[in-house]
C-alpha positions as CSV (number, residue, x, y, z in Angstrom):
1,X,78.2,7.3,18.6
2,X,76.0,8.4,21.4
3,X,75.5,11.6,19.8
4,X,74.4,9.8,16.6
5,X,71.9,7.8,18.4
6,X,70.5,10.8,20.0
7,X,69.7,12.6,16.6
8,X,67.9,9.7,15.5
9,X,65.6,9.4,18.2
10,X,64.9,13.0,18.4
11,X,63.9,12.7,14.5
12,X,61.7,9.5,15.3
13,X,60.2,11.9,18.1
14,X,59.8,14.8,15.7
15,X,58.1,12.7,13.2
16,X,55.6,11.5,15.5
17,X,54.7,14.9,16.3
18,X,54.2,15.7,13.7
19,X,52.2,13.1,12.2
20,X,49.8,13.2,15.5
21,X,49.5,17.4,15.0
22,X,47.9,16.3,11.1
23,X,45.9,13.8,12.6
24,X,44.7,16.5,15.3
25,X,43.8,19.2,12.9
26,X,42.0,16.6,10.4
27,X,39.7,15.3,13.4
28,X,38.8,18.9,14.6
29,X,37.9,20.0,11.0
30,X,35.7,16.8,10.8
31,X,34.2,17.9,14.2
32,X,33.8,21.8,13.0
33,X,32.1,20.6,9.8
34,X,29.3,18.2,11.1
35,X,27.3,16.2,8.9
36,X,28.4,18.1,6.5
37,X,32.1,16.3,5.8
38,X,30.3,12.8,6.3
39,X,29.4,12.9,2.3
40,X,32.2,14.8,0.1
41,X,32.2,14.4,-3.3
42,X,35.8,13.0,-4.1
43,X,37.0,10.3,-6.6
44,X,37.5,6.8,-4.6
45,X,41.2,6.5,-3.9
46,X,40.6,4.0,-0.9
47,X,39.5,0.1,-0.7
48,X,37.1,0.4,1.5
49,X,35.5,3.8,0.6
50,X,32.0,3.5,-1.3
51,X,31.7,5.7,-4.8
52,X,28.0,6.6,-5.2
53,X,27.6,7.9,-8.5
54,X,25.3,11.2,-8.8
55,X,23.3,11.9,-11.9
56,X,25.9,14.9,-12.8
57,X,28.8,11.8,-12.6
58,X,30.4,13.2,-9.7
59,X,31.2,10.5,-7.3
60,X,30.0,10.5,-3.2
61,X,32.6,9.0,-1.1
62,X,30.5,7.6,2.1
63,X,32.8,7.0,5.3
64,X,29.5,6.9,8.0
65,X,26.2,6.2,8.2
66,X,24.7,9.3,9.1
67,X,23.0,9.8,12.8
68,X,21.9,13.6,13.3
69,X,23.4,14.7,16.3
70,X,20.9,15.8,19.4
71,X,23.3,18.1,21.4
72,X,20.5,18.0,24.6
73,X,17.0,17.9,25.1
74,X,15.4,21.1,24.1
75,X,17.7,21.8,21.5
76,X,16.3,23.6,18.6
77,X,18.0,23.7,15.0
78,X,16.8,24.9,11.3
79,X,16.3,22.5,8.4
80,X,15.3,23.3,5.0
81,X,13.6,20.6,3.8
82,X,11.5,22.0,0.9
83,X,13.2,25.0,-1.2
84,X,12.5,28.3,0.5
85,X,11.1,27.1,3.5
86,X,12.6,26.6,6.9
87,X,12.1,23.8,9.7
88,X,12.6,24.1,13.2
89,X,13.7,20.2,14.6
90,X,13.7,20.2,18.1
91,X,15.6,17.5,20.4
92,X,12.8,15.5,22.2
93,X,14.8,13.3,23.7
94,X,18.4,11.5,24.1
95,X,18.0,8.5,25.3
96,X,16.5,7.2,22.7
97,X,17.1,10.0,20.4
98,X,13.8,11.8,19.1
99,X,13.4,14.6,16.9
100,X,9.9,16.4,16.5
101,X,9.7,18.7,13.5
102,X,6.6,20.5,13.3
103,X,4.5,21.8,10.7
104,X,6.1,19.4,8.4
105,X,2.9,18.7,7.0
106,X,0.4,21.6,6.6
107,X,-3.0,20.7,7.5
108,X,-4.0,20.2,3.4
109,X,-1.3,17.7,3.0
110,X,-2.5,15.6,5.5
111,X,-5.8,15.4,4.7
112,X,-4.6,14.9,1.4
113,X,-2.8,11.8,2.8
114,X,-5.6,10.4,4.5
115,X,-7.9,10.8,1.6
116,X,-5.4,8.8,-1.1
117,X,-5.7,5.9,2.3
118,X,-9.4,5.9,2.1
119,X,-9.7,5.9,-1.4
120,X,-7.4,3.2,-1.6
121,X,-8.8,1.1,1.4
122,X,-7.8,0.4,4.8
123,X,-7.5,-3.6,6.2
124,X,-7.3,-4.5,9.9
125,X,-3.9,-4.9,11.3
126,X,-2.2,-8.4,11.9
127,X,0.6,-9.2,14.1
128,X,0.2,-12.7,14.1
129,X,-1.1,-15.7,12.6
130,X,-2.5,-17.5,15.1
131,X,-4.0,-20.2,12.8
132,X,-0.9,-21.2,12.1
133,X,0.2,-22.0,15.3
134,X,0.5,-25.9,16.0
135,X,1.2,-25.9,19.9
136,X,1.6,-23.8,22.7
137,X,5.2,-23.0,23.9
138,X,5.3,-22.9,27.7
139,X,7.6,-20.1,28.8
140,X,8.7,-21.8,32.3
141,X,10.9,-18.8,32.7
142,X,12.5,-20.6,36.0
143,X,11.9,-24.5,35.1
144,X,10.0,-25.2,38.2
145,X,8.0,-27.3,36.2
146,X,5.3,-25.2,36.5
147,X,3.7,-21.9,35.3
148,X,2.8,-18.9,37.3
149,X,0.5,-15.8,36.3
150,X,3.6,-13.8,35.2
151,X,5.2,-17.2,33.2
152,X,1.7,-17.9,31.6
153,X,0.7,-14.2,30.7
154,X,3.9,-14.3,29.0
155,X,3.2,-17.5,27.1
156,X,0.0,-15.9,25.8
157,X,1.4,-12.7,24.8
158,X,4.1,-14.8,22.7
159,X,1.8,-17.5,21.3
160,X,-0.7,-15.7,20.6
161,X,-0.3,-12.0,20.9
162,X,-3.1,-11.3,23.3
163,X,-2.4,-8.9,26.2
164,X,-4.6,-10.4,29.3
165,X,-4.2,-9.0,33.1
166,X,-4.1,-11.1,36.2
167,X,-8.7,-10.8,36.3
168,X,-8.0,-12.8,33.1
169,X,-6.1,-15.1,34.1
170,X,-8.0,-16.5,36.6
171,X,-11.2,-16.3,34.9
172,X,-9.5,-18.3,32.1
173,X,-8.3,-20.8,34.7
174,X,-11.8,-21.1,36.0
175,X,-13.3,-21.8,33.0
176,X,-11.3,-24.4,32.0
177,X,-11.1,-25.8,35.5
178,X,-7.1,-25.6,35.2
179,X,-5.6,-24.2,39.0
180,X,-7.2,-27.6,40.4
181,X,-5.8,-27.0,43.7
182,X,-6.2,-22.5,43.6
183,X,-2.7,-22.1,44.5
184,X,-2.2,-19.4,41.1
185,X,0.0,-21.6,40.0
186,X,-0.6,-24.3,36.5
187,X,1.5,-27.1,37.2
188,X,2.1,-29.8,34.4
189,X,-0.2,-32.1,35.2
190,X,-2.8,-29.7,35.9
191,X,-1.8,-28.2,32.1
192,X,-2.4,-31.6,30.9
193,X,-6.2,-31.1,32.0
194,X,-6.7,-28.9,28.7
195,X,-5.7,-30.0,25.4
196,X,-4.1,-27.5,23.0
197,X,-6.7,-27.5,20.5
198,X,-9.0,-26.5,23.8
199,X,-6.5,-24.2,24.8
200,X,-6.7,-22.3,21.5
201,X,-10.0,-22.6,20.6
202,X,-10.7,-20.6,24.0
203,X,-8.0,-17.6,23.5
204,X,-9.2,-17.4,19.6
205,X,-13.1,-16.8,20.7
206,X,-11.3,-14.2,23.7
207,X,-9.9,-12.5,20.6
208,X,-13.0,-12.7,18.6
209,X,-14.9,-11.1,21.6
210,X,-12.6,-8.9,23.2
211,X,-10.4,-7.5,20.0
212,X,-9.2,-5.3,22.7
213,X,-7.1,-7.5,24.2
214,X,-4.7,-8.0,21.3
215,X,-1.4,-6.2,20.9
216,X,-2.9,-3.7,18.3
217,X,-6.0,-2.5,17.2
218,X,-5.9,-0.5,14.1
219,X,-6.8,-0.4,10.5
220,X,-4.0,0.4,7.6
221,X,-2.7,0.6,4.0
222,X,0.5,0.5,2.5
223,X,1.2,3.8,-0.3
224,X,3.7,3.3,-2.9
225,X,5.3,6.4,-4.5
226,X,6.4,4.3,-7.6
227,X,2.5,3.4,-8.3
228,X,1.2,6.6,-7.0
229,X,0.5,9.7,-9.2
230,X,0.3,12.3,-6.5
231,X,3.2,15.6,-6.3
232,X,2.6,15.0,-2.4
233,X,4.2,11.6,-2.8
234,X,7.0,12.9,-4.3
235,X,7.3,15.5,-2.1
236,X,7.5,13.4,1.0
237,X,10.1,11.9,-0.6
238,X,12.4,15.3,-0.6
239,X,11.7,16.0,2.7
240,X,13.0,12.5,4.0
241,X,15.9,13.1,2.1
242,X,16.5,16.4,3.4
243,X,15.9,15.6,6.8
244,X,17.5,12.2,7.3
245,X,20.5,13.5,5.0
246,X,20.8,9.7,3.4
247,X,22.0,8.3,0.0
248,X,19.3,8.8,-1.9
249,X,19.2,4.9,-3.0
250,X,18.5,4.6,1.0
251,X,15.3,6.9,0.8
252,X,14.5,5.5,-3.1
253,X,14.4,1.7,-2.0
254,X,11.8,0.2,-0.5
255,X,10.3,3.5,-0.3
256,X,6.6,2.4,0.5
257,X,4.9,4.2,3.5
258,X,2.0,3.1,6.2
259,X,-0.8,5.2,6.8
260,X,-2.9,3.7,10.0
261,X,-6.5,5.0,11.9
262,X,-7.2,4.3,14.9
263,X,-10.7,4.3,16.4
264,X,-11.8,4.4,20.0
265,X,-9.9,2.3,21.7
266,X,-7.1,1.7,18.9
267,X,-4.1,1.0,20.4
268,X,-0.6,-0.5,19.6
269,X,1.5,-2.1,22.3
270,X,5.2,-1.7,23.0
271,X,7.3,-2.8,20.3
272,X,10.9,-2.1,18.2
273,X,10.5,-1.4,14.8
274,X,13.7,-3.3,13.8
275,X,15.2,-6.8,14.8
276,X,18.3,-7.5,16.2
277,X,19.4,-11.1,14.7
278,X,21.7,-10.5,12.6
279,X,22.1,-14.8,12.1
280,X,19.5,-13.7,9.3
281,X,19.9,-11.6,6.4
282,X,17.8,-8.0,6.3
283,X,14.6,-8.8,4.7
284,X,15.5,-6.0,2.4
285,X,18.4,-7.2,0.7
286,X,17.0,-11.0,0.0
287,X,13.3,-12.3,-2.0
288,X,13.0,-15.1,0.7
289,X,11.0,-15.3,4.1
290,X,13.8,-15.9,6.7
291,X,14.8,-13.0,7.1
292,X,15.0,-10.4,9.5
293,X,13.7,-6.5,9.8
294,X,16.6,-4.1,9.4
295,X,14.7,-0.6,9.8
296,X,17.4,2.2,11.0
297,X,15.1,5.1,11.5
298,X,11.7,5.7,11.7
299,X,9.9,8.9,10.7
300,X,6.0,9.0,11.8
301,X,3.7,12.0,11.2
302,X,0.9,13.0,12.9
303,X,-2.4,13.2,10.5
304,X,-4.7,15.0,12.3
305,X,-5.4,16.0,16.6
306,X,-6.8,13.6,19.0
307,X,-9.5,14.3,21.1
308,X,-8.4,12.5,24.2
309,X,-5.8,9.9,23.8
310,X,-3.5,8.2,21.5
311,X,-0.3,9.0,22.9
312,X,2.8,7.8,21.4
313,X,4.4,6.1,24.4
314,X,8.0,5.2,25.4
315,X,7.7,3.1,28.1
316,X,11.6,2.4,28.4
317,X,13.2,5.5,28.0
318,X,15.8,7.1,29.9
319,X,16.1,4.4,32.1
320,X,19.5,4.4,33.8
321,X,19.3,0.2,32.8
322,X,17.4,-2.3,30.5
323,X,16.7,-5.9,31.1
324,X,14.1,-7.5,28.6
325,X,13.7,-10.3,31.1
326,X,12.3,-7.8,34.0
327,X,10.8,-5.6,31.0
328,X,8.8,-8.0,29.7
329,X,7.8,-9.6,33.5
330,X,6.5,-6.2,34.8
331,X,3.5,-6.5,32.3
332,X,4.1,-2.3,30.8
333,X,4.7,-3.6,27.3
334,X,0.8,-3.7,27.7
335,X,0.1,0.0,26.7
336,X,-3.4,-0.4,26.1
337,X,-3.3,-1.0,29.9
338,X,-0.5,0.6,31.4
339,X,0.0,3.7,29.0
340,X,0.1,6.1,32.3
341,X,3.2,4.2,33.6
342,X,5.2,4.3,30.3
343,X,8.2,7.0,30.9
344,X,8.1,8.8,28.0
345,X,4.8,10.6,25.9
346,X,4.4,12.6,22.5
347,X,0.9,13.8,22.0
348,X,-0.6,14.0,18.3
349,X,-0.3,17.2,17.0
350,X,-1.7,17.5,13.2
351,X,0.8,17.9,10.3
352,X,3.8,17.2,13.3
353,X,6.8,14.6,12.3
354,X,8.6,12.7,14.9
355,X,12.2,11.1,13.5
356,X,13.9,8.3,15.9
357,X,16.9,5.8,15.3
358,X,16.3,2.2,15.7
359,X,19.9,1.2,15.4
360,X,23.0,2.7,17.0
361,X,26.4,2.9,14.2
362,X,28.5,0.3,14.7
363,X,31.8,2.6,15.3
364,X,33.9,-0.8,14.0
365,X,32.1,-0.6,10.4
366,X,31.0,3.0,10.6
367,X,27.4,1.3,9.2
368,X,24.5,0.2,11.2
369,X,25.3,-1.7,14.4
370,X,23.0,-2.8,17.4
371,X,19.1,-2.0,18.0
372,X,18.7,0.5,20.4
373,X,16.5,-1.5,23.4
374,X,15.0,2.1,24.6
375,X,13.0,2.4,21.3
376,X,10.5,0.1,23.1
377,X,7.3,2.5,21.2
378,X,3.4,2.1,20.7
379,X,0.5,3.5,20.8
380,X,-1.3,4.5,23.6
381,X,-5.3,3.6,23.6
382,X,-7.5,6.4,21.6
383,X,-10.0,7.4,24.6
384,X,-12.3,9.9,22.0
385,X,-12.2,10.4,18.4
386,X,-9.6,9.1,16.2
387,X,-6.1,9.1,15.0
388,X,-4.3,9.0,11.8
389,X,-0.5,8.5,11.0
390,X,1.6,7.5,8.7
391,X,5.1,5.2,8.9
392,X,7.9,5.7,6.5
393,X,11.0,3.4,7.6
394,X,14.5,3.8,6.1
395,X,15.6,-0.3,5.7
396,X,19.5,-0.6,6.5
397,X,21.6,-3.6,6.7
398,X,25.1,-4.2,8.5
399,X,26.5,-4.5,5.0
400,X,26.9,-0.9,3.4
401,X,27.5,-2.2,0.2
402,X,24.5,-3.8,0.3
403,X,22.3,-1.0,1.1
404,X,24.2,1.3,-1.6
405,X,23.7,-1.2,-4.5
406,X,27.1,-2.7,-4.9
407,X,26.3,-6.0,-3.8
């Protein structure tokens, strides 16, 4: 009887083995393959798998979101991403990761770009509404019941996306006779001095006189492969494909691209690309307003060299920790101010792509999963001559099936 007993734990034992030795050798073929066993073409045999039909009828069985893999700064790896023609990507950075791939436009191509811009017609940038605005929301970050310089900076940047430094401040407290008793500090009644249409009407003329002073100063326009008769176009298109190694429905939907200028001074301060609130659907996959930005990576091009300036600036990265709250206090979001004291700085080179990930991969889902908070990005302040680029975002949801068309 004991013998008995023995044998059948010993074949329990052996099975296990056995079945952790298959499991073994699948995950190291999956490691020795790369990105390139994240598509296979395979007929769906499994729930949860996603069948993406080709135009040849074979059928791409998705398991991840793709994310290419960095190895370490400095690393350098070959792409094709037009027939015949090879790419070097180098590793820019880890944390967040950046890719720079140079020469992925020649010097033609982007002039060609920023002629179909001009011909279409660039518009100032917005960021805000501020019209629309019908108070002011006092960000009493530690409800003393009353504002300091840090507190009511903040509650302009927010309400009304102007960036103003402490000389500001108080010359805006002076002038409307706020800081009765000069202690740097706006209590409630003394906010109660100033009404808010007062309030606005004097941070609207600031605007008006010092354009400066507002989170980003740029003019743009939006290009549209579908309405545009250009081979360039439709080149880009390939190369995004090739590079980013996506469905294609992920590079074919809302496949518009941004091409800015910025003049002397033109600037864009920190920002992400992509929200984070997932309590709201990706604007994306839904025709109404509340909604939220799902953008998983961002690929930017440089359109021609800058004289002096126009930096793009990470202000947060590799920072051992992040804390929006002490972030957001310490006044560097302001690049057109504090560009020199942002960590991290890629300087325009002409026809030069830059690739980064907004989004982490939700390892539960395998889709996309959390913003990455050390994408903080912008544009430092052009010092001489200009600056052209051009923005192509690749929209992604938490929902795969939505992103893939089969929802």
């Amino acid at each position: 009887m004991a013998f008995h007993s023995l044998s059948t734990w010993s074949q329990t034992v052996l099975s296990c083995l056995l079945l952790l030795a298959a499991a073994i050798t699948t995950l190291q073929e999956d490691l020795e393959g790369g990105t390139k066993h994240l598509y296979q073409n395979a007929n769906s045999d499994k729930e949860d798998d996603i069948c993406v039909s080709k135009d040849d009828g074979q059928c791409t069985k998705f398991k991840r979101l793709l994310r290419l893999e960095g190895h370490e700064v400095g690393h350098i790896q070959e792409v094709e991403i037009q027939d015949g023609k090879k790419h070097l990507m180098k590793t820019f950075n880890m944390k967040p990761l950046i890719f720079e791939i140079p020469d992925f436009f020649t010097e033609e191509e982007c002039d060609r770009i920023i002629e179909l811009a001009e011909v279409q017609g660039l518009q100032s940038s917005v960021t805000h509404n501020h019209d629309r605005s019908s108070g002011i929301r006092l960000l009493d970050r530690d409800g003393d019941r009353k504002l300091s310089l840090t507190e009511m900076r903040r509650t302009i940047e927010e309400g009304f996306d102007l960036y103003l430094v402490e000389e500001d401040l108080k010359k805006l407290y002076s002038e409307l006779d706020l800081d009765v008793n000069q202690d740097g500090f706006i209590s409630k009644d003394e906010m109660q001095r100033v009404s808010v249409p007062q309030m606005k009407a004097y941070l609207l003329n600031l605007i008006k006189e010092k354009p400066v002073k507002k989170s980003r100063m740029s003019s743009q326009t939006w290009i549209y492969p579908d309405r545009t008769n250009d081979p360039l176009v439709e080149s880009f298109q390939q190369r995004i494909s090739r590079l980013t190694q996506l469905p294609d429905i992920m590079i074919n939907s809302n496949s518009y691209f941004q091409v800015v200028r910025y003049g002397k001074e033109g600037h864009y301060n920190a920002h992400h690309d992509s929200g984070d609130n997932f309590n709201y659907p990706c604007c994306h996959t839904v025709e109404h307003k509340k909604c939220e930005i799902c953008r998983y990576a961002t690929i930017m091009v440089y359109l021609n060299n800058v004289e002096e300036g126009g930096e793009t600036a990470f202000p947060v990265a590799n920072n051992e920790t992040y804390d929006e709250e002490i972030f957001r206090n310490s006044g560097i979001m302001n690049l057109n101010q504090y560009c020199k004291h942002a960590n991290l700085k890629l300087f325009p080179k002409k026809g030069t792509a830059v690739l980064w990930y907004n989004h982490f991969i939700n390892e539960t889902t395998g889709w996309m999963g959390s913003v990455d908070k050390f994408t903080w990005h912008g544009g430092c302040p052009v010092i001489k001559g200009e600056k052209w680029i051009m923005n192509r975002w690749i929209a992604a949801s938490p929902d795969p099936k939505k992103d893939l068309g089969y929802s």
